[in-house]
Structure formats: structure tokens, C-alpha cells
C-alpha positions as MATLAB code, in Angstrom:
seq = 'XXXXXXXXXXXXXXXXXXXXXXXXXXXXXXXXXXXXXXXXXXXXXXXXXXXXXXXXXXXXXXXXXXXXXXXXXXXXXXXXXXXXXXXXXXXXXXXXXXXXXXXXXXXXXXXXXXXXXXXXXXXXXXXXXXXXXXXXXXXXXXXXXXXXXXXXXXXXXXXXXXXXXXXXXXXXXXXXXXXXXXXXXXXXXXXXXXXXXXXXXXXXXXXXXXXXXXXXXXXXXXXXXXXXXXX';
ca = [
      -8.329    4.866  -12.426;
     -11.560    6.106  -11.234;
     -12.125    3.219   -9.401;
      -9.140    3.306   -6.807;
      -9.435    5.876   -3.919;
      -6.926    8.587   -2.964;
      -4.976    6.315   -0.811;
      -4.528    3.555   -3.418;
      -3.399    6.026   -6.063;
      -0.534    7.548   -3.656;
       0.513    4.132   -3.095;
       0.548    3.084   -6.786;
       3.644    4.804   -7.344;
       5.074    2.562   -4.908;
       5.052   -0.651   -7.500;
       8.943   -0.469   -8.238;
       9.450   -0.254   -5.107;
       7.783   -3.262   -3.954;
       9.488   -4.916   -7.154;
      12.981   -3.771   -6.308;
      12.430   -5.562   -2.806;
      11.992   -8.575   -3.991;
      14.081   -8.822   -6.646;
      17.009   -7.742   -4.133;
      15.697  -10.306   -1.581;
      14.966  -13.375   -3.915;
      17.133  -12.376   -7.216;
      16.222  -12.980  -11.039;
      14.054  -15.766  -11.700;
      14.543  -15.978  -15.290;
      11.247  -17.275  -16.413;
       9.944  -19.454  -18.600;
      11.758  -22.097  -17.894;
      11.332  -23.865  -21.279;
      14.153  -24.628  -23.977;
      12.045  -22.607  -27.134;
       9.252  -21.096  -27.257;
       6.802  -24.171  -28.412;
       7.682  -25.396  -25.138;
       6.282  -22.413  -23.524;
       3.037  -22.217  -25.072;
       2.611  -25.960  -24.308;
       3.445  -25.443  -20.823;
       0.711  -22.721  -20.510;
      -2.052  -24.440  -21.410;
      -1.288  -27.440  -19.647;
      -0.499  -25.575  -16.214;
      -3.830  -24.817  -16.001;
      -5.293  -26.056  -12.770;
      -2.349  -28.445  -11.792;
       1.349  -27.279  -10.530;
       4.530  -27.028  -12.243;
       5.504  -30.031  -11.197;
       2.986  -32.252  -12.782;
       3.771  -30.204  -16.248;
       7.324  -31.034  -15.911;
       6.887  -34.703  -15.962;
       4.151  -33.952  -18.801;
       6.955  -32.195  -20.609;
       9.356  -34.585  -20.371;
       7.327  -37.307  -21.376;
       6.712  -35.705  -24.596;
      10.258  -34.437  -25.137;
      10.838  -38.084  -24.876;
       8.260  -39.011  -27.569;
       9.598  -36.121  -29.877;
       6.052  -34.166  -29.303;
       7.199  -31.461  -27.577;
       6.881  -29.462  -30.552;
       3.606  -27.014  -32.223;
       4.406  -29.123  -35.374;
       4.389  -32.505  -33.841;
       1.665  -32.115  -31.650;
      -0.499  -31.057  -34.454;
      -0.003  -34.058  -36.701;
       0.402  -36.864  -33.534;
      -2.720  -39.058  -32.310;
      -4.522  -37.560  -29.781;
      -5.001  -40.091  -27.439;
      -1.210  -40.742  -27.311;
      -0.990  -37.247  -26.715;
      -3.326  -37.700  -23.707;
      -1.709  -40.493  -22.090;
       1.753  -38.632  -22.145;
       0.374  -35.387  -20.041;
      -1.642  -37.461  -17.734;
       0.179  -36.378  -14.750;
      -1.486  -32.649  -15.533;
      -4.873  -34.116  -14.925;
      -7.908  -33.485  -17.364;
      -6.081  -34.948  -20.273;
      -8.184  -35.324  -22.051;
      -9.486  -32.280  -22.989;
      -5.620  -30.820  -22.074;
      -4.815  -33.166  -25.501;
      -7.705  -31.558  -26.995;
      -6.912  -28.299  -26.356;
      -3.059  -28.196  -27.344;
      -3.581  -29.931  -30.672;
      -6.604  -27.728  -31.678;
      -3.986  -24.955  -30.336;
      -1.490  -26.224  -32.121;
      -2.868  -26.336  -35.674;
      -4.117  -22.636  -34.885;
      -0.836  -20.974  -34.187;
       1.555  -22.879  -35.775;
       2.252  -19.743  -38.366;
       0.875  -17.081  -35.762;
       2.787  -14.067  -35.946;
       1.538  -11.853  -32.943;
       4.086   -9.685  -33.172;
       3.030   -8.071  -37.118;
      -0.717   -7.213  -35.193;
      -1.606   -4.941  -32.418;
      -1.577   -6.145  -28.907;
      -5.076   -6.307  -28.112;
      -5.938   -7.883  -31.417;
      -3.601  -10.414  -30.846;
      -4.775  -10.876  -27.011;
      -8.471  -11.157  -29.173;
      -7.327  -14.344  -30.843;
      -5.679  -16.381  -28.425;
      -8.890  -15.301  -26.378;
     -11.106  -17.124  -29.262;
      -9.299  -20.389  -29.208;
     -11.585  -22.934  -26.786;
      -9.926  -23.407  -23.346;
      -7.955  -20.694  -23.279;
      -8.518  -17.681  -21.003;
      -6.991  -14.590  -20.172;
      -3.902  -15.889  -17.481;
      -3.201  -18.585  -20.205;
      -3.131  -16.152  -22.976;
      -1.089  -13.253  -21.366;
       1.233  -16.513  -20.458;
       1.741  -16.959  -24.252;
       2.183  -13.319  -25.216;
       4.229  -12.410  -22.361;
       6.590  -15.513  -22.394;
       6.598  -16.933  -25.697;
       6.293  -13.984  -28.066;
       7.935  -11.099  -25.400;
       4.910   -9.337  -25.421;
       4.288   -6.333  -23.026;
       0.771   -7.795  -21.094;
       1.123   -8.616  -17.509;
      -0.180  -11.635  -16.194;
      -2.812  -11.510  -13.419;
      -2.861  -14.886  -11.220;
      -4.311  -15.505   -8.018;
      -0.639  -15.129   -6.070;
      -0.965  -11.554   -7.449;
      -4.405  -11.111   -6.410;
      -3.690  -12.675   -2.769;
      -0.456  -10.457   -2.381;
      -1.800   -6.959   -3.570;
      -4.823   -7.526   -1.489;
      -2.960   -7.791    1.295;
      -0.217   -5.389    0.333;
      -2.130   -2.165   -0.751;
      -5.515   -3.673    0.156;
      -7.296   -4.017   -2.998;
     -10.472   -5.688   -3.121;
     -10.585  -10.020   -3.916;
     -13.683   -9.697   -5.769;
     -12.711   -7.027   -8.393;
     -12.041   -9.398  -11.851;
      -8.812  -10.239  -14.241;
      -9.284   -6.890  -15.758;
      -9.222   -4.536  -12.903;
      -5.878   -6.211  -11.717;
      -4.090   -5.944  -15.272;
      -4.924   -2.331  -15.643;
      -3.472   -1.564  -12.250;
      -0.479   -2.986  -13.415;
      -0.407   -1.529  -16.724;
      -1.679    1.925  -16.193;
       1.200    2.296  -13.444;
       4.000    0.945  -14.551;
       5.858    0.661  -17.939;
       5.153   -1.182  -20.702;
       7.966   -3.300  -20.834;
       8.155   -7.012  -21.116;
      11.100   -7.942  -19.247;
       9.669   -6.044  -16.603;
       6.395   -7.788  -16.585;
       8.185  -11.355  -17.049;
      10.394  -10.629  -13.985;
       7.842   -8.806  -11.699;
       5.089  -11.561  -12.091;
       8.099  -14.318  -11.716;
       8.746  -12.425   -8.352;
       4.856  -12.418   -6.890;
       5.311  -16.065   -7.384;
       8.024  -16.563   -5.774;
       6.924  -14.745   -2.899;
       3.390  -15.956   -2.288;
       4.972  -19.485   -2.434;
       7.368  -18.165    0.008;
       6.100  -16.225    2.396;
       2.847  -14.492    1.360;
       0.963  -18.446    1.848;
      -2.232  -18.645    2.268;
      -1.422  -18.657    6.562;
       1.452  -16.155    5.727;
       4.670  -15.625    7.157;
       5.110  -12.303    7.920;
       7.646  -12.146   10.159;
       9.793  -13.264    7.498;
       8.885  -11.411    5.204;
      10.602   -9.010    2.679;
       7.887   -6.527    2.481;
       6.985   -6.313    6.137;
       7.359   -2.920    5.986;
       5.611   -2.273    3.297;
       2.300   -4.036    3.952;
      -1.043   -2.973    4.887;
      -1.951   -6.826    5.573;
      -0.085   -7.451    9.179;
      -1.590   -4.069   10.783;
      -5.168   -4.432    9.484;
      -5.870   -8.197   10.807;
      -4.084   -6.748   14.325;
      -6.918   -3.922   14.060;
      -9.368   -6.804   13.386;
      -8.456   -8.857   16.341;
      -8.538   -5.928   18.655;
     -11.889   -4.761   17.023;
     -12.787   -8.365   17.635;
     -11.599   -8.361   21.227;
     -13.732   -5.793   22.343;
];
């Protein structure tokens, strides 16, 4: 905490706040969406630097193929693999990366380890990095980490004006050290920064229309700017 300044650490108690605002303006979101948890883990490595959309057809082309399991994927050909999930891009390495997953996990049990420990491994399997494995933990085994993406970074920046360039790390422990650790919590809150940075928080954001006008340092400062600017 040393590294957040008087005025950050007053408005850290504000975080259920900003949470209750937007689940009262945009409602449950009732993520994963995935039928089991296989399907989960799959989806989290293959979202990785393409949309939802593109995983969806990815998904239901190997639901289709009955690969759409740990077990399957493990024991199917790889380049078949690949050619399902092609609409993910880099699939390649994608059909790479969930098999060697795959055959890894299949009998994981994060739950019987401590969290860190557990964070540790998914951390040691190649191509998989910390938003991909707090995915996992967080939606697939319904453990208490919160995932940091860039939606979060570009809305917290702008909401209690913390800095872009601080990493992963200093993001998850502002969400950790100041509110509870509980995974339903986490699950719904990151579903919700989503939601709103696709929204209204866009890159060119919406302010006007947004829920956390209010709220947000981001609106005021770039006025200051433009005046600054103006003179």
C-alpha cells in the first residue's frame, strides 16, 4: 500500500461502491459462459489475443467434433485440433498450448494446495500468463484471485487515476488488499468492468452516458487539460 498516495487510499474504500453502480445499472452477468468447467479453461487460453466471438465459433466447432473436453483434447491429433480453433487466430501454437495444457491438468486439484502455489503452476505451463491463469482459478475452480485485464486497467485509470504503466501485480493487489476475498465477488466485479469499458468506458468514452459519471476523476481532469492547454 505504500505505493498509493493519501488520496488514492481514501478513495479505495470506495470499490463497492463503484461495484454496486454497475451492477444496479447493467445487472448480473453470470460469467463464464461455458457449460462445465473444461469448457472454461479451454476458453481461457484460447481468448488470448482474439474476442469472444472468434472463441465461440472455436468452441462450437469442437463441441461439434466431441473435443471440447480436457480428456479429448489430450488424446486428439493436433493438427485437427488446429484447424477447428482457426477462427481464434495463432492456431497453431493455440493447439499446442491446450493439448500440452490439457495433459497437465487433467487430474489438477487446485483446490487441496494453497492459492499462490497453485497460481505457481498454471504460471509454469508455456503460454500461459497471469490474466489466463487467474481466468482458470477464478472461473473454473471458484478460486478467490481477481483478474487484471486491460478494461480494468483503462477504467481505474480513469476512475481513481492510477497510473497505465504500473504492471499486472500492482493492479491485483489493489483489488485484493481492498476488498474481500471472495470469489463470486471477483467473478461478478471483473464481469462488470467488462461490461462497462465495452459500454461506455471505450477507448473515445462516453461519458455522458455513463453510470459512474459522478464518480470519476477522468471527465474533470482532461477538462483541466484542455483549459491548461488553452492557455
Amino acid at each position: 500500500m505504500s505505493e498509493f498516495n493519501s488520496e488514492q487510499v481514501a478513495l479505495n474504500k470506495n470499490l463497492l461502491f463503484v461495484y454496486d453502480k454497475l451492477l444496479s445499472y447493467y445487472g448480473g452477468q453470470n460469467w463464464w459462459p461455458a457449460d462445465n468447467r473444461d469448457e472454461i479453461i479451454i476458453g481461457a487460453i484460447l481468448t488470448q489475443n482474439t474476442n469472444w466471438h472468434n472463441v465461440s465459433k472455436a468452441l462450437v466447432n469442437l463441441k461439434e467434433n466431441h473435443l471440447c473436453t480436457l480428456t479429448a483434447l489430450a488424446e486428439a491429433d493436433r493438427y485437427l485440433i488446429a484447424n477447428l480453433i482457426k477462427p481464434t487466430g495463432y492456431y497453431n501454437v493455440k493447439a499446442g498450448r491446450l493439448q500440452n495444457t490439457a495433459r497437465l491438468i487433467l487430474d489438477w486439484e487446485p483446490e487441496r494446495s494453497e492459492i499462490s502455489k497453485a497460481r505457481d503452476f498454471l504460471l509454469s505451463v508455456k503460454g500461459i500468463g497471469p490474466e489466463t491463469a487467474d481466468s482458470i482459478l477464478l472461473y473454473a475452480y471458484n478460486i478467490p484471485v481477481f483478474v487484471i485485464d486491460a478494461y480494468t486497467i483503462r477504467l481505474f485509470n480513469r476512475l481513481l487515476l492510477l497510473p497505465r504503466e504500473k504492471n499486472y501485480s500492482f493492479y491485483q493487489e489493489f483489488f485484493m488488499t481492498n476488498i474481500k476475498r471472495d470469489p463470486y465477488l471477483y467473478n461478478e466485479y471483473h464481469a462488470l468492468i467488462v461490461q462497462q469499458c465495452k459500454s461506455k468506458c471505450k477507448k473515445v468514452p462516453l461519458c455522458d452516458l455513463c453510470p459512474l459519471y459522478q464518480l470519476c476523476s477522468y471527465p474533470a481532469d482532461n477538462k483541466k487539460k484542455q483549459s491548461d492547454y488553452s492557455l
